[in-house]
C-alpha distance (Angstrom), angle and dihedral (degrees) to the residues before:
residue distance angle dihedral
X1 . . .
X2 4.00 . .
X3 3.42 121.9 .
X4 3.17 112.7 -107.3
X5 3.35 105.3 126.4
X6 3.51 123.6 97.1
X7 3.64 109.8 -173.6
X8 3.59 140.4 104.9
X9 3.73 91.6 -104.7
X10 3.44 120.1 104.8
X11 3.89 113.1 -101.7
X12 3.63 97.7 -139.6
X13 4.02 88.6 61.6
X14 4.23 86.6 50.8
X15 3.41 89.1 49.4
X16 4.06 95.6 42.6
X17 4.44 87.0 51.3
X18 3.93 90.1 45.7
X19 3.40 87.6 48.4
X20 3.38 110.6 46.4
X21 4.22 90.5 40.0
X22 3.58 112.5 130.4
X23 3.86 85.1 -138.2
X24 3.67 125.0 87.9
X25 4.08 106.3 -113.4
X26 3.85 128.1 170.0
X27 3.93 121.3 179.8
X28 4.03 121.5 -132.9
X29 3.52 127.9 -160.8
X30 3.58 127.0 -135.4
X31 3.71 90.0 -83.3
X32 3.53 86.7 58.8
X33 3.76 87.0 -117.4
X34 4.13 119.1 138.6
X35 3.85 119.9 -97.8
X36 3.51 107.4 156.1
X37 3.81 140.4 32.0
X38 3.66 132.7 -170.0
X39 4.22 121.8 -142.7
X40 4.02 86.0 -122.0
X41 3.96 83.7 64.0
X42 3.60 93.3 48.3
X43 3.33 96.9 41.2
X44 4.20 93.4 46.6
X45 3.77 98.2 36.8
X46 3.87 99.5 34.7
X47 4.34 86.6 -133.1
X48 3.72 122.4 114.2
X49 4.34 115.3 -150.1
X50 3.93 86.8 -99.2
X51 4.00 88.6 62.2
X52 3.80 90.4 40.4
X53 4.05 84.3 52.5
X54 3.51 94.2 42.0
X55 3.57 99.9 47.2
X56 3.78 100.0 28.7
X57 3.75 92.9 -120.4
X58 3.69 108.2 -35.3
X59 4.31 89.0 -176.5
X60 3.45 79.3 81.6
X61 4.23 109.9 98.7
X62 3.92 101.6 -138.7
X63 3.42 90.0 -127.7
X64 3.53 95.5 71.8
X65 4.08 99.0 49.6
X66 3.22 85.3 118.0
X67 3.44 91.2 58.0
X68 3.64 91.2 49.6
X69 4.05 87.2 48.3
X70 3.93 89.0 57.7
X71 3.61 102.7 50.5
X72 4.55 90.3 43.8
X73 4.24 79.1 57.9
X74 4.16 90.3 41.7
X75 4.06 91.2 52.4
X76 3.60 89.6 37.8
X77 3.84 91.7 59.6
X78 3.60 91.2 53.1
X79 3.60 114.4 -105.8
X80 3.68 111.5 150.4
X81 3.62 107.7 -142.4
X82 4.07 126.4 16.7
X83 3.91 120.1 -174.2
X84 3.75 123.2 -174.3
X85 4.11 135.7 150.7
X86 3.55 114.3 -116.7
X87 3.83 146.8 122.8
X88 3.61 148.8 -58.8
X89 3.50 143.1 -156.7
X90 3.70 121.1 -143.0
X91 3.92 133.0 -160.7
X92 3.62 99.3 -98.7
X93 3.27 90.6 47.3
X94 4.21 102.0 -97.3
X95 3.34 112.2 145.7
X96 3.98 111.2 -144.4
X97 3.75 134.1 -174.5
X98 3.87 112.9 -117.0
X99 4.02 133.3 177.8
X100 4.57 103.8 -125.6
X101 3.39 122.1 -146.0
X102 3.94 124.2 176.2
X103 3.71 126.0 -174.5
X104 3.72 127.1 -172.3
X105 3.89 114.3 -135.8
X106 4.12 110.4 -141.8
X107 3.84 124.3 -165.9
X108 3.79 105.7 -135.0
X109 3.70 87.4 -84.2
X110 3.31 91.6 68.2
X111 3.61 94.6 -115.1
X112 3.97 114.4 146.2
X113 4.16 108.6 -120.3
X114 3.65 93.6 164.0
X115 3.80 155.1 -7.0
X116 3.36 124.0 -129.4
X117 4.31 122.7 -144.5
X118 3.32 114.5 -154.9
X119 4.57 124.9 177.7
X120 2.86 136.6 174.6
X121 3.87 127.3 -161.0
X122 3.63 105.9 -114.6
X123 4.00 103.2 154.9
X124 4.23 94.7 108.7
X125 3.90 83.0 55.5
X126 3.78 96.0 52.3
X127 4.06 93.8 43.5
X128 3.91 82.6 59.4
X129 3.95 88.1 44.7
X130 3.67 89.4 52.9
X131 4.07 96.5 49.0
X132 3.63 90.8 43.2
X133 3.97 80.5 48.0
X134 4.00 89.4 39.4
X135 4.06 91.9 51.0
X136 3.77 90.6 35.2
X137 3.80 93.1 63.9
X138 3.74 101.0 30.4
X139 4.10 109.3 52.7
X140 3.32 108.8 107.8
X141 4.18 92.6 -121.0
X142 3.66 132.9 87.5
X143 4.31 110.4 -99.5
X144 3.73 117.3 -158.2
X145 4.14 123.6 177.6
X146 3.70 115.8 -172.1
X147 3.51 141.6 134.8
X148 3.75 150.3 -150.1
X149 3.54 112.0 -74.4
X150 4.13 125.1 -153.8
X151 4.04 96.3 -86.4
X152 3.79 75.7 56.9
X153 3.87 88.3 -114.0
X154 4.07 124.7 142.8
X155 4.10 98.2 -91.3
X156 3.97 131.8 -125.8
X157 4.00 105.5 -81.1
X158 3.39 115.3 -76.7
X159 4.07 98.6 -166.2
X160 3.84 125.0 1.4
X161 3.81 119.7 -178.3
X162 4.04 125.9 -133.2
X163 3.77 89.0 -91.0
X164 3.92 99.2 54.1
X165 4.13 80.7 56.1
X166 3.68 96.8 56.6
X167 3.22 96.0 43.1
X168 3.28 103.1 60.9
X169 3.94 102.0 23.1
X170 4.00 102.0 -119.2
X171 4.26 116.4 119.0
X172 4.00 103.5 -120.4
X173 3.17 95.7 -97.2
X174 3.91 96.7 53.7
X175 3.98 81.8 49.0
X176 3.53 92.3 52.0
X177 3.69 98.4 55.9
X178 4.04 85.6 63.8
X179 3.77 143.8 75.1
X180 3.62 129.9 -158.4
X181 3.27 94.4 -83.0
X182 3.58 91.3 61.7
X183 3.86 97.3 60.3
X184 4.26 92.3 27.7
X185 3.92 115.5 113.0
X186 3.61 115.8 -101.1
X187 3.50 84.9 -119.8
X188 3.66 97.9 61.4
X189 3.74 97.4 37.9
X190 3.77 83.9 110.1
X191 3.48 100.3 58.8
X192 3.67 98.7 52.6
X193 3.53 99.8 85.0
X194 3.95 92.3 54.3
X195 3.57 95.1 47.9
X196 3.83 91.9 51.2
X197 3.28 99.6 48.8
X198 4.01 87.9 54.7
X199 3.28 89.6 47.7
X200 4.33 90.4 54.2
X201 3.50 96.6 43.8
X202 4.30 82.6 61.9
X203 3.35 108.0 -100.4
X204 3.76 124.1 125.8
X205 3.42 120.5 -131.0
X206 4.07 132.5 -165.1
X207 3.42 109.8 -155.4
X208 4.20 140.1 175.8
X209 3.98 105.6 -129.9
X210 3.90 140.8 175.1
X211 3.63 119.8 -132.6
X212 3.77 127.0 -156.7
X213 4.00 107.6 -142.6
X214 3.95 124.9 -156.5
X215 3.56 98.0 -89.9
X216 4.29 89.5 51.4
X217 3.95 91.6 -109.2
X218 4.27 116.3 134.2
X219 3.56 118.9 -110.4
X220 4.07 111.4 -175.5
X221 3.80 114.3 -143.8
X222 3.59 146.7 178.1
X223 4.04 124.8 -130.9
X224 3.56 139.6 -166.9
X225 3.89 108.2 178.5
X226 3.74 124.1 179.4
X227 4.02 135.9 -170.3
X228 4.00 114.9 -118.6
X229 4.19 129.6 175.1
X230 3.89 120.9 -115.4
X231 3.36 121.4 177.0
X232 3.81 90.7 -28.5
X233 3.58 93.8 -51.9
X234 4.20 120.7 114.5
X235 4.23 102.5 -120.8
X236 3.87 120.4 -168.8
X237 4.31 120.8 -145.2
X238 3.32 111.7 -155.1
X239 4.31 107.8 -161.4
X240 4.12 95.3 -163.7
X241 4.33 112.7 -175.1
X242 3.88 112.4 -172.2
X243 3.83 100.0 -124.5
X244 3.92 91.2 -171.7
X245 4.19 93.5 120.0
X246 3.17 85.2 43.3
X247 3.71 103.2 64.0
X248 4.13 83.1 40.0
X249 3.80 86.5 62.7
X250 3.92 90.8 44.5
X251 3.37 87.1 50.9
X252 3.93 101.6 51.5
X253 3.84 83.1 43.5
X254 3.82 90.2 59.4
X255 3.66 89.3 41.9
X256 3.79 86.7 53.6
X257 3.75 98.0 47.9
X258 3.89 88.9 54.6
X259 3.83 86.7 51.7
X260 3.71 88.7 50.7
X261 3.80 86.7 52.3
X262 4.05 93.3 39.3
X263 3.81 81.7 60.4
X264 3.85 108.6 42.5
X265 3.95 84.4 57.2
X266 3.76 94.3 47.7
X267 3.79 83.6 52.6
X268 3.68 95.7 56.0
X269 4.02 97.3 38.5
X270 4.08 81.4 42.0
X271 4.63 92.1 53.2
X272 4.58 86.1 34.9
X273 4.12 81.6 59.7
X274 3.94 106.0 32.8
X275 3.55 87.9 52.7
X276 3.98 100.8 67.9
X277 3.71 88.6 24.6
X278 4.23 81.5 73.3
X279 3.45 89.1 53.3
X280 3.65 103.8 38.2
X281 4.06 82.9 55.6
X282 3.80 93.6 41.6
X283 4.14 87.9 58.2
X284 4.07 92.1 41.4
X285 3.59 93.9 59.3
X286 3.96 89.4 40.5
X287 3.98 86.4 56.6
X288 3.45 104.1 44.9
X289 3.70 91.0 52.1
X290 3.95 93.3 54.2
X291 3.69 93.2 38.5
X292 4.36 127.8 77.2
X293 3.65 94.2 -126.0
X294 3.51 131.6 126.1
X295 4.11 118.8 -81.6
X296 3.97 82.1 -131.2
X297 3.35 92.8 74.2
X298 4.02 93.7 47.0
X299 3.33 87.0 60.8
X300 3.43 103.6 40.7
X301 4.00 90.8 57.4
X302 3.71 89.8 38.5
X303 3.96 82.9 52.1
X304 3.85 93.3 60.4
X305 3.45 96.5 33.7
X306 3.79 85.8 63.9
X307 4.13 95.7 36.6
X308 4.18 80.6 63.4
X309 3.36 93.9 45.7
X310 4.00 92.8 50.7
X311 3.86 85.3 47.0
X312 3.65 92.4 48.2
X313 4.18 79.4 51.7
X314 3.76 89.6 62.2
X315 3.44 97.5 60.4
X316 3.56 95.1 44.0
X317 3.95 85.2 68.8
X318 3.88 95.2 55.2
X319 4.17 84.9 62.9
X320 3.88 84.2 44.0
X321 3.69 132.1 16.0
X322 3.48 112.5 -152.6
X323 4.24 121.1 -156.0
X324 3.93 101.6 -122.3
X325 3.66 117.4 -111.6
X326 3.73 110.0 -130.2
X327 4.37 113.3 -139.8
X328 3.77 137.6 162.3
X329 3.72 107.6 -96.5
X330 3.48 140.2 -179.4
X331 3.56 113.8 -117.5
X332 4.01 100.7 -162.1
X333 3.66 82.0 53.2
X334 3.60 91.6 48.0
X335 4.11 94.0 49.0
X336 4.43 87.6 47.3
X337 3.73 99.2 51.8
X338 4.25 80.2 45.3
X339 3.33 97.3 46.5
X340 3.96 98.9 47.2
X341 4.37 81.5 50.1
X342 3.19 98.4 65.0
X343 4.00 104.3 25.2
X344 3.64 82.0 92.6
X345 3.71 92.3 61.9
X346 3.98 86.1 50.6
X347 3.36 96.9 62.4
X348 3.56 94.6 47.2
X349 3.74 85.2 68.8
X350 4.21 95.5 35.1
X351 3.62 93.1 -99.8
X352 3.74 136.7 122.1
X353 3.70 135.1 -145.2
X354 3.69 112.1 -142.1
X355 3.93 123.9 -171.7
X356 3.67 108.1 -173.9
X357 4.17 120.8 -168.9
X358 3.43 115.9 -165.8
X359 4.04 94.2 -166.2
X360 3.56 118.8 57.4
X361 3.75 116.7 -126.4
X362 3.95 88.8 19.6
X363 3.95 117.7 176.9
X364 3.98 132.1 171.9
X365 3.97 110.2 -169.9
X366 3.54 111.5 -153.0
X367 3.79 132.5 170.0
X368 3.64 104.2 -121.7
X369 3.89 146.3 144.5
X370 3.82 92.9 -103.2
X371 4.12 111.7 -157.9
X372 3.80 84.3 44.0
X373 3.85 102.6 51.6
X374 3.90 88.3 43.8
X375 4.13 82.7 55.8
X376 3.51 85.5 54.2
X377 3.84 91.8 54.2
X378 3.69 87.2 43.8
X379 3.58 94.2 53.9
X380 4.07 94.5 43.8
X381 4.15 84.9 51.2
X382 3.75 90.5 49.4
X383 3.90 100.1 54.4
X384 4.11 89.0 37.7
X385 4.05 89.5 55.7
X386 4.65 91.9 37.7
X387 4.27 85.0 47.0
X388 4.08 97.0 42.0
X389 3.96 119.0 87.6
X390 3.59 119.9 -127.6
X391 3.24 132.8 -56.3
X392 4.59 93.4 6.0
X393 3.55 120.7 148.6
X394 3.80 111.3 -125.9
X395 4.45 109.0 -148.4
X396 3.91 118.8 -163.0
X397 4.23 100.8 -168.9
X398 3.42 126.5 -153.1
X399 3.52 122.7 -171.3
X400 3.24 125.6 155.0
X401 4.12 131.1 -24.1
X402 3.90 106.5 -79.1
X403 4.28 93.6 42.0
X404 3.47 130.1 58.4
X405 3.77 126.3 164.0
């Protein structure tokens, strides 16, 4: 080994710790030129000090010469020790990430004999950097770090993740010149300093939360935070999910529930009326047919009898939707039994429903949900009979089998 030591330690037990270091190290002279070369070096980079001489460094990627140029003028001006992160290039051409230190060696002078390079193999520590990094930014919930600050306050952000961002609208550094307070509710502003001082003395807490975004809007959201040590100092993780869909589903859910209930009590007021509406028809049709009126008027009350009855039908289906059952139907027969409903109604008003079918024995099949097409009809007869004047005669034509007016 050179001398270029000068110290009252033996040289052989330099040489045995350079050595025998676990980190690659290679001596330069004060030409910068290679004169010594550890087995670590070797045995990391794959070169021996001959190719290093030969090949004036070839570890170094020629894309960072530069780099190379900038740390020759850094040593030259004299700083002692220079650390930085960058990479390496190894014989077989892998290219690894390593952590750089260089050291200048001084006689007692102070004069610089040497420089010392010292790396260390860091790359399986930066792939886990980069996954933390990689699941850091891409979970779909909010991340805050922070920490207690000397008025014993929750601090401004010390890391956010992508999501945190989005969420509530700010770049990260806008979000990392904040604190919970900043993006807190005005309405829980109060509880903050409760729920942080659980959350210091160790224990977890799971709480529901309103955030204020950039823009002022609400967004409701759910946190667990946690305490954790780093470098001796007490760190809080704040795991924030945006519950806003959430509290739409609760919502339709309650909305549904009072549906449900809208339904069950249509169901009961719908069975209280159907009941005497049977009998009240049962007797009607037993009076007309002892009495000397006019079969009009049988109808007429059997008519309305039956329009309540189809109403009472309608809310029957809020209690219990039924799936419609799909049949061929006649459609002339359809627009008659329709027609002699509601002709009742008509006359009520002095007008007359009149279905006219110029072919005798006409039909039209269609396949159709029958109860609900005739409600159609019923509903189309209605609003003709409430928007006609006095006293009008309403026509339904049919003529042939492709035109009906």
């Amino acid at each position: 080994m050179p001398n270029v030591y000068q110290t009252e330690i033996p040289q052989y037990s330099l040489y045995s710790y350079v050595e025998n270091s676990p980190d690659a190290i290679y001596i330069l002279d004060t030409n910068k030129k290679v004169v010594y070369v550890n087995s670590s070096f070797t045995k990391m980079y794959g070169w021996t000090k001959d190719d290093l001489k030969s090949l004036k460094l070839p570890h170094i990627p020629p894309e960072l010469i530069e780099e190379r140029d900038r740390l020759s003028q850094y040593i030259d001006q004299g700083h002692e020790v220079f650390s930085l992160d960058t990479f390496r290039l190894k014989k077989d051409g892998e290219l690894i990430s390593v952590s750089l230190s260089i050291t200048s060696v001084k006689e007692p002078t102070g004069k610089i004999i040497s420089y010392v390079c010292l790396s260390r193999d860091v790359t399986e520590t930066k792939l886990s950097e980069m996954k933390y990094f990689k699941l850091f930014n891409q979970v779909n919930d909010a991340i805050y770090f922070y920490q207690q600050d000397h008025q014993g306050k929750p601090s401004k952000f010390i890391d956010v993740n992508d999501m945190a961002c989005q969420m509530l609208g700010y770049t990260k550094l806008e979000l990392l010149s904040r604190s919970v307070n900043d993006i807190a509710h005005p309405s829980l502003k109060h509880k903050i300093k409760d729920t942080f001082s659980t959350i210091i003395q160790g224990r977890s807490t799971f709480t529901e939360w309103i955030h204020i975004t950039k823009d002022g809007s609400t967004k409701p959201v759910e946190i667990s935070s946690r305490t954790f040590k780093l470098n001796n100092k007490t760190m809080v993780v704040s795991i924030v999910r945006d519950i806003s869909e959430r509290r739409i589903t609760e919502e339709l859910l309650r909305k549904t529930e009072s549906i449900s209930l809208i339904g069950e009590l249509s169901a009961g007021i719908a069975h209280e009326i159907r009941n005497p509406l049977t009998s009240i028809r049962g007797f009607v049709q037993l009076l007309f047919a002892q009495s000397q009126l006019s079969e009009k008027y049988s109808d007429l009350v059997i008519s309305e009898v039956d329009r309540i009855n189809s109403i009472i039908g309608e809310l029957l289906l809020l209690a219990k939707p039924t799936s419609s059952e799909f049949l061929n139907k006649d459609l002339i027969t359809l627009l008659k039994q329709t027609v002699t409903l509601l002709n009742g109604q008509a006359h009520l008003s002095e007008n007359e429903i009149n279905l006219e079918i110029f072919e005798q024995e006409a039909s039209l099949y269609i396949r159709c949900a029958e109860n609900k097409l005739k409600q159609v009809f019923i509903n189309i007869l209605k609003n003709a009979i409430e928007a006609s004047p006095r006293e009008r005669r309403l026509e339904f034509r049919y003529a042939d089998r492709s035109s009906m007016y």
